[in-house]
C-alpha positions in Angstrom: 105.8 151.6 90.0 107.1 153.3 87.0 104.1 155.5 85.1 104.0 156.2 81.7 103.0 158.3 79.0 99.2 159.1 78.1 98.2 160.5 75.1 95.0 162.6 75.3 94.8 162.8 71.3 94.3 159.3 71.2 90.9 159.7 73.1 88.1 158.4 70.8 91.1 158.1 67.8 89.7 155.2 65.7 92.9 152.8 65.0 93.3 149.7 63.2 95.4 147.4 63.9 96.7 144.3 61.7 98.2 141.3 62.9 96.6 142.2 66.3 95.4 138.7 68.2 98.8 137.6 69.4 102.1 138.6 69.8 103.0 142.6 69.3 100.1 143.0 67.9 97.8 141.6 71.4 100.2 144.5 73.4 99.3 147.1 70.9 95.2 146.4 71.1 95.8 146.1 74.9 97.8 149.6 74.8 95.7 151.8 72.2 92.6 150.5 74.2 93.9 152.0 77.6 94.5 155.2 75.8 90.8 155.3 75.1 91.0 155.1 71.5 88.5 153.1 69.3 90.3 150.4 68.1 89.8 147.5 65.5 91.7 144.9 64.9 92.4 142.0 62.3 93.5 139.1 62.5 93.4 135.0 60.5 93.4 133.9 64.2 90.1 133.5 65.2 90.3 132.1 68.5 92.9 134.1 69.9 91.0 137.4 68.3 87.8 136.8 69.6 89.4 135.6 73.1 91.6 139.0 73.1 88.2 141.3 72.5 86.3 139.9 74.9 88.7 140.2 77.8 89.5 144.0 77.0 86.2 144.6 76.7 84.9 145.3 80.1 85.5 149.0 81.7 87.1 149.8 78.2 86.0 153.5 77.3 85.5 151.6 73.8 85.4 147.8 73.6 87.7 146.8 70.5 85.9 145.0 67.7 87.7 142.1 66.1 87.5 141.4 62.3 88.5 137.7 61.3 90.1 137.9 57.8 93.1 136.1 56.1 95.4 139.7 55.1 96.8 137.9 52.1 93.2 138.3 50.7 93.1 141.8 49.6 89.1 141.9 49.2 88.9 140.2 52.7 91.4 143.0 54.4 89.4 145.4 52.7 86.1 143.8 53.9 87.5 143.8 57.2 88.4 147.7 57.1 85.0 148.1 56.0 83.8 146.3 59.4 85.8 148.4 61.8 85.1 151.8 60.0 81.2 150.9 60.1 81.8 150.3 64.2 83.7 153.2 64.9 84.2 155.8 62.3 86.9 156.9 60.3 90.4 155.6 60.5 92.9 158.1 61.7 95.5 155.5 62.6 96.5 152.4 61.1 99.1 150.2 62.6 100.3 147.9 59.9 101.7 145.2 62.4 101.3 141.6 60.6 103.8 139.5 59.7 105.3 136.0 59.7 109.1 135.3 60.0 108.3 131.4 59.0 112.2 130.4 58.5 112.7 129.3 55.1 115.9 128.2 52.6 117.1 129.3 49.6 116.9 125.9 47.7 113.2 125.4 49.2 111.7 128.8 48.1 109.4 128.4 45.3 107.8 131.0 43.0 104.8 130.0 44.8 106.5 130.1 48.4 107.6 133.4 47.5 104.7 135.3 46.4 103.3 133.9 49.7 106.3 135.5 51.9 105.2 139.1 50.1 101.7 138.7 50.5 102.2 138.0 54.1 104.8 140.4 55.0 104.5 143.1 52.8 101.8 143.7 50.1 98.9 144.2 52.8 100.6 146.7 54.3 100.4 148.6 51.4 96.3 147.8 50.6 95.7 148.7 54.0 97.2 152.1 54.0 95.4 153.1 50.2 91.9 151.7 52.5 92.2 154.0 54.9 93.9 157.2 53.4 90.6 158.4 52.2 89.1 158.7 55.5 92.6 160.6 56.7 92.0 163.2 53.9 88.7 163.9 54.8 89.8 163.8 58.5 92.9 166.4 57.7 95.3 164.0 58.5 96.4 160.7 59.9 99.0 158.5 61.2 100.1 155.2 59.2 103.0 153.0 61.3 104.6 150.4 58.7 106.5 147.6 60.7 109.8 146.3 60.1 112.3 144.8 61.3 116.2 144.9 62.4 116.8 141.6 60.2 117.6 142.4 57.3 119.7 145.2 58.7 122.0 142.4 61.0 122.2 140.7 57.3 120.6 137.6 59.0 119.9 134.7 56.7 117.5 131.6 56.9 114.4 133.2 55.8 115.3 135.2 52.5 111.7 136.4 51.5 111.2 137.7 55.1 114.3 140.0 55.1 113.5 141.3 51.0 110.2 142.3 52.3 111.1 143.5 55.4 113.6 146.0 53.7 111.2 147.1 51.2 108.9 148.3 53.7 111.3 151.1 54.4 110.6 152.3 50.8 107.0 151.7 50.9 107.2 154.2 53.7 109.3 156.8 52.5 106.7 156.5 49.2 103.6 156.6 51.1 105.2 159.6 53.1 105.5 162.1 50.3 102.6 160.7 48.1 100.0 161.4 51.1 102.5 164.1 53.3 100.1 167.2 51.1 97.1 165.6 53.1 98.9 165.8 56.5 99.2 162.1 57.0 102.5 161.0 58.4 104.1 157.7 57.6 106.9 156.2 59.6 108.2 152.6 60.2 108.6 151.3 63.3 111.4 148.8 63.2 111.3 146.2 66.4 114.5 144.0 67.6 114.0 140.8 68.5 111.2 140.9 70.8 110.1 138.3 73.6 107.0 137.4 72.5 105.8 133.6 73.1 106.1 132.3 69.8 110.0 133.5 70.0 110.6 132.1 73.0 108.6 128.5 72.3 110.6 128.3 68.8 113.8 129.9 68.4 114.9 131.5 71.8 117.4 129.0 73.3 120.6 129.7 74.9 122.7 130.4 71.4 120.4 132.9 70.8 120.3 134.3 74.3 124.4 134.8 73.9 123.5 136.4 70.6 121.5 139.0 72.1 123.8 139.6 75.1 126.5 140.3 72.1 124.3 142.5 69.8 122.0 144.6 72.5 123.9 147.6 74.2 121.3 146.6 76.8 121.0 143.5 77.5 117.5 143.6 78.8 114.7 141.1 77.0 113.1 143.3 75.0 109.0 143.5 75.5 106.1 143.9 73.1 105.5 146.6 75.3 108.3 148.3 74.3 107.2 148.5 70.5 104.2 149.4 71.5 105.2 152.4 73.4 106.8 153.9 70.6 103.5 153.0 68.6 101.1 155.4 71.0 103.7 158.1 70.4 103.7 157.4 66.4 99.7 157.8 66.4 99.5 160.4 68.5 99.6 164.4 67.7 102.8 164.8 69.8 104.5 163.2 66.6 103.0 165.8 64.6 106.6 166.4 62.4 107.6 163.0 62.0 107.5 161.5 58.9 109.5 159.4 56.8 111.4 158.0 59.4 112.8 154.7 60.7 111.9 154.2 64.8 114.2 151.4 65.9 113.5 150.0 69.0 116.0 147.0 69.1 118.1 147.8 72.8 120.8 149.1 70.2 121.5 146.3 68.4 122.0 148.4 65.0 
């Protein structure tokens, strides 16, 4: 059985996580929860949330608290924040994980359909991380993990909005990173492949795209939620100290 990495900084760490009821963002709760860490997590999907907290909670050092919010509603994320920090202290890591790749045309993208695609994918990422960089001040430092994504980067079309706000978060990051860098938090982005998660496989994983990721990965392996998250611990923890800045692509070497 193959063992891996724990991360004693992450003991008591208090990490938020967005996004975090399904998907990546389930694995990363599950994860940062069997390092020990306090960890909060938000999420529009109530159900799943509330379902996801109460099965981790038992023999969890620290059950996680779940925080229902829509993220496009910046008073609401902020709200939400509020919830988690009351529960278990200061945020020293925030994992700003939520997104939706909805496919979408050209000639259907509204004004109105793209300010949604922003709000979704991109401008919460950036509330979240002002929320929380007070507490990382006062704490010394912090970690902040920005997600992307390799799409843009494989110049993939059919959902336009997705991929502009996807590349922009690599210059919130690099932003972010010198702007709070004098207050020793570290800002990165991790950028995912295309990961297995259910929703991928019910709705867009058929045997095209199989052939497609047989051509693109140097190792043609399904790549996990696990595997995102793994890179995630190592992001949050100390042993990441000097890294900052940076793109961490974990996409079997598809780029």
């Amino acid at each position: 059985m193959t063992a891996f990495a724990h991360y004693p900084s992450l003991t008591d760490r208090t990490v938020l996580i967005t996004g975090g009821a399904t998907g990546i963002g389930a694995t990363l709760v599950e994860e940062f929860v069997a390092q020990g860490a306090k960890v909060g997590f938000v999420d529009i999907d109530a159900t799943s949330g509330a379902a996801l907290a109460e099965r981790l909670a038992g023999g969890a050092r620290h059950a996680p608290l779940f925080a229902c919010a829509d993220l496009t509603d910046i008073p609401a994320l902020e709200a939400a924040i509020d919830a988690v920090r009351g529960r278990h202290g200061p945020i020293s890591v925030l994992l700003n994980n939520a997104a939706n790749d909805r496919r979408h045309r050209i000639e259907d993208t509204t004004p109105e359909a793209w300010d949604a695609g922003i709000a979704v994918n991109l401008r919460h990422q950036f509330f979240a991380a002002r929320h929380v960089a007070a507490d990382m001040r006062a704490a010394g430092g912090g970690s902040i993990v920005n997600f992307g994504s390799i799409s843009w980067m494989l110049k993939q079309g059919g959902m336009p909005v997705y991929t502009t706000a996807k590349a922009a978060v690599q210059g919130l990051t690099r932003s972010l990173a010198r702007d709070l860098g004098a207050f020793n938090i570290r800002v990165n982005t991790l950028v995912p492949g295309w990961v297995m998660t259910d929703k991928q496989v019910r709705l867009w994983v058929d045997d095209a795209a199989r052939a497609e990721i047989a051509r693109g990965q140097c190792i043609n392996r399904p790549l996990l939620a696990e595997h995102i998250a793994r890179m995630a611990l190592f992001l949050a923890a100390d042993d990441s100290a000097m890294c900052t800045a940076q793109d961490f692509v974990v996409d079997g070497g598809w780029t």
